[in-house]
Every structure is written in C-alpha cells, then in structure tokens.
N, C-alpha and C positions, 0 to 999 in steps of 0.2 A: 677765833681767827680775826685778823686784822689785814689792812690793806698796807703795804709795803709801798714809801712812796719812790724808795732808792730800787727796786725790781726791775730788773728788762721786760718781766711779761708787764702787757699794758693793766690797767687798774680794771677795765670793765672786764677782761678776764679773772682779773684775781675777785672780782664780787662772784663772777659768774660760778664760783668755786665753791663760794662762801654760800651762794645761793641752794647751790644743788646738796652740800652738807645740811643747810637748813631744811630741805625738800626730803632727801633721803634719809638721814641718818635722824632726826629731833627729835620724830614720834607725831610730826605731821601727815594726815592723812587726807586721803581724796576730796575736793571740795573748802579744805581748811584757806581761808587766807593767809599772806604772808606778808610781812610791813609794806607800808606804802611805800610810793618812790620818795618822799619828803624824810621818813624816817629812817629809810635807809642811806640817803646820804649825809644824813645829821649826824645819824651810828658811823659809819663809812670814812664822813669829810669829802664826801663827796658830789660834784656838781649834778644835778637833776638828769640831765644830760647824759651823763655815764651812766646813771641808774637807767634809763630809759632802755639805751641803747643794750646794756645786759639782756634786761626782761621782757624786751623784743625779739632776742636772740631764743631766749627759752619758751617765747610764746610760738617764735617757728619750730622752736625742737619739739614741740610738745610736751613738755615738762611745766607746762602754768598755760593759763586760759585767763584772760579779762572778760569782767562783764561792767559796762560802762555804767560810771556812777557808784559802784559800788566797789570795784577793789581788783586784785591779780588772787588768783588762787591756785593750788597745784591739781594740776590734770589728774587724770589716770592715767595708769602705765601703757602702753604700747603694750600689743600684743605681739611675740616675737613670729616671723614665716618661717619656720622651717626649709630650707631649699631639699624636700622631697617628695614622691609617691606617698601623698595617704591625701583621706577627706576630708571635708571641711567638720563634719557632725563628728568626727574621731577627735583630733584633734582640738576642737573645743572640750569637748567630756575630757579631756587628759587635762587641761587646763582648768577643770572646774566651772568650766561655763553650762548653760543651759543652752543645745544649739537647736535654731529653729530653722524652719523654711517655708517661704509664700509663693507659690504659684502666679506667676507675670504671663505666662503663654507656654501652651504644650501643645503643638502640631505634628504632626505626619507631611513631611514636603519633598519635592525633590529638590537634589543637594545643588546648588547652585557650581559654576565653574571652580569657583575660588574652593569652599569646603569640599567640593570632590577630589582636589590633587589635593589638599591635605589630608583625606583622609585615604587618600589611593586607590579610588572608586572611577567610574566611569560618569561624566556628568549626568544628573537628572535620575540616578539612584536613588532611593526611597529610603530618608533618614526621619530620627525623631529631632526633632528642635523645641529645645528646654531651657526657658527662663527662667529664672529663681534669684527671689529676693533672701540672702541668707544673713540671719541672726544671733547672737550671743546674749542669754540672759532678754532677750525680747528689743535688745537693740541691734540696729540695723549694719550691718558689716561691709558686705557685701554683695554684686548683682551677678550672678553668674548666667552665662550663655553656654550651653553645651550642646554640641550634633553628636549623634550615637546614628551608625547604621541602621535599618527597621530589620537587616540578616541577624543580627547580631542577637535581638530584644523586640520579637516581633509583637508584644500586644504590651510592651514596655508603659505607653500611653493608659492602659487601665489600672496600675497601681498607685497609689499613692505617697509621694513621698515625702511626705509631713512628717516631720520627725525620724527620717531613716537617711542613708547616707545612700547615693545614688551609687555608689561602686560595691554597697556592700549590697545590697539588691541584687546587681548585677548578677554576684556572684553567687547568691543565694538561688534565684530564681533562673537561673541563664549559664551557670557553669562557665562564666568569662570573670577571670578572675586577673587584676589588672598587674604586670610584672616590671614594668618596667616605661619610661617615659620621656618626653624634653619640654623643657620650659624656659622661656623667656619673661623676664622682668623689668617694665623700664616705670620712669613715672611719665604721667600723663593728666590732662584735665580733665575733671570728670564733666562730662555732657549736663545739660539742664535736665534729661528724662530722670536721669542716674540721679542726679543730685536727690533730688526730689525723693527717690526712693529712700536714698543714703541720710534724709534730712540734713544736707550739706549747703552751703549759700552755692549759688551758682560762681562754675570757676574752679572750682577746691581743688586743690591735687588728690592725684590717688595712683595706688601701683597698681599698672594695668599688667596682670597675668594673663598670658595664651599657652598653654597646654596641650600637645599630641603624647594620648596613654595608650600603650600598646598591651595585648598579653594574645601568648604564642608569636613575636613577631608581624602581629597587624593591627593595625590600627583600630581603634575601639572607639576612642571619641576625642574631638577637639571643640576646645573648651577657650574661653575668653572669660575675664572674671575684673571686677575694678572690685580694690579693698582699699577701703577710706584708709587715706594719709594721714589722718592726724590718731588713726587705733593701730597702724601697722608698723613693723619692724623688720626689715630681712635678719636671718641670725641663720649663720650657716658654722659648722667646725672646721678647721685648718688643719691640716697634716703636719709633723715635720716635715723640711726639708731633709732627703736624704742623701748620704755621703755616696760619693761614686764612688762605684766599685772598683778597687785598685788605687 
C-alpha cells in the first residue's frame, strides 16, 4: 500500500490504514515493534508530523503502546463487553482467559439511603457489601462493588469466592438464580484507589458499569464495576431493521 497524494481522505488517515494492515494482517504479534516515526515517513514521504499524529491516534485506540526511548509496539487486543446477563469468571473462561479474584473488603452493613431504593428495600436493611479485585490470566481487569441483601444469601459472607463466579454460587448455594437485569455504561476517570489496584497511572479512563440483576422480579444485587479502558471494548449485535407491516 502506498499513500495517494491526489486522495480526498487526508494522508494521516490513509497511513492510519497502512498501519492497522501492518498491525492486523503481517504476522505481527503482541509486544512486536513497528518502524519508527523516521522510517515510516521516509517509506511513506511523509512529514514526521503526520506520522506522529497517525500513532497517537492509535496509541489512544489502543492498537500500539510507547515505551520511551525505546520504540511504539502493538498492544493487545481489547477484550470485547458483551452488552448482557452473565459473570465475569464465565466469560473470561469462554474467552480462554484464566479468571481470578482478590478480596478488597466483605462486610455485613446496613444499606445505606441510596443502595436501598435501588435495591427496593427499606433503608438500614441488612446487606452484604463485596469488593473484588477481578483478574484475567493474573492481570488486573477490573474493581467490582457489589450489595446483595443478607435475605437473599444469609451467611454469603463464609464462602469463598476465589476462583468461582459470584451468581453462580448464588445459584448453587441459595436457589437465586439471576434472570434478567439493567445496566448502564459510560466512560469515567478512574479514582487514584482504583488506579492502583488496576496498575493504571492516575487519571486513566475506564468504563464505569452500574448494574441492578434481578430473578423472579426483585432485585438481587446492585453492582458498580470500573474495567480498564485501554483492555475494554463494548460489542453488542444489531438487528435488522424491519419492514412495516402493510
């Protein structure tokens, strides 16, 4: 591929093109470097300037990472979010990950104003509240908040859940088996505590998820969750549009 200097798309697009075939398609892999910004606009003909501005672009997609002094290299992929009902420890194992989890804080409290209308309780009701540091392959993901009522999962607190998915417990031990749910996604900054866990520079972005999962029509537990911006992906499927009838 070459760069078209008579094109309407602008030039640092059409590298950005050139790039991501070098990236996807070559046979380079996680970690590999890719030409320098000198080399590429020598190959290219093009000013340092447009290289720059390309692979700054792809250092915020997440498609390449700098490490100073030494070079640009290509990331790892995103991992895609599914827009549905399932766990975090399920869906890594479908992805081939190894998923972990670390205990941050497991309390017995009462629910405070706010987590009692969302969970449709009377304030100062007796919930469990569950931190977790959660993991893929021993890297660090996500920080999850969860309230679960103490009606629900009354000695919930004495299991262990290192290595098990907290809904499939549930379901195992407690006959609450989760059916149905709503969740919100926006991006946000992740906190200096979070970072830390996340080993992210303070600042980072991250998609912050809040979650109410319901089964038989009540509420089960509401969840807060930050998953690092530079491993996430939303991927959801699209319907056709369908033809009115008549």
């Amino acid at each position: 591929m070459a760069i078209d200097p008579a094109s309407p798309i602008p030039k640092y697009s059409q590298l950005r093109e050139i790039l991501l075939d070098l990236i996807e398609g070559s046979g380079l892999v996680v970690d590999d470097a890719i030409p320098s910004e000198r080399e590429l606009g020598t190959e290219y003909g093009l000013s340092r300037m447009t290289v720059r501005q390309t692979i700054d672009q792809l250092v915020a997609e997440g498609k390449l990472y700098r490490v100073p002094g030494k070079g640009t290299f290509v990331a790892r992929p995103k991992i895609a979010m599914a827009l549905a009902l399932a766990s975090f420890t399920h869906d890594m194992r479908q992805r081939g990950f190894t998923p972990g989890s670390r205990d941050i804080l497991r309390r017995i409290e009462p629910a405070g104003g706010h987590a009692a209308r969302m969970l449709d309780l009377p304030p100062g009701t007796r919930v469990h509240h569950i931190q977790r540091l959660r993991t893929a392959d021993d890297e660090p993901m996500a920080v999850e908040r969860s309230t679960i009522p103490l009606s629900f999962a009354p000695d919930l607190d004495t299991h262990s859940l290192a290595g098990r998915s907290l809904y499939q417990l549930l379901e195992e031990e407690y006959g609450v088996l989760l059916d149905s749910g709503e969740q919100t996604i926006e991006a946000a900054i992740c906190d200096p505590t979070d970072a830390k866990l996340l080993r992210l520079p303070p600042g980072s972005p991250v998609l912050l998820m809040q979650r109410r999962s319901f089964s038989n029509g009540r509420c089960v537990e509401v969840a807060t969750s930050s998953y690092r911006g530079d491993r996430y992906q939303l991927q959801t499927a699209l319907d056709p549009r369908r033809r009115a009838a008549g």
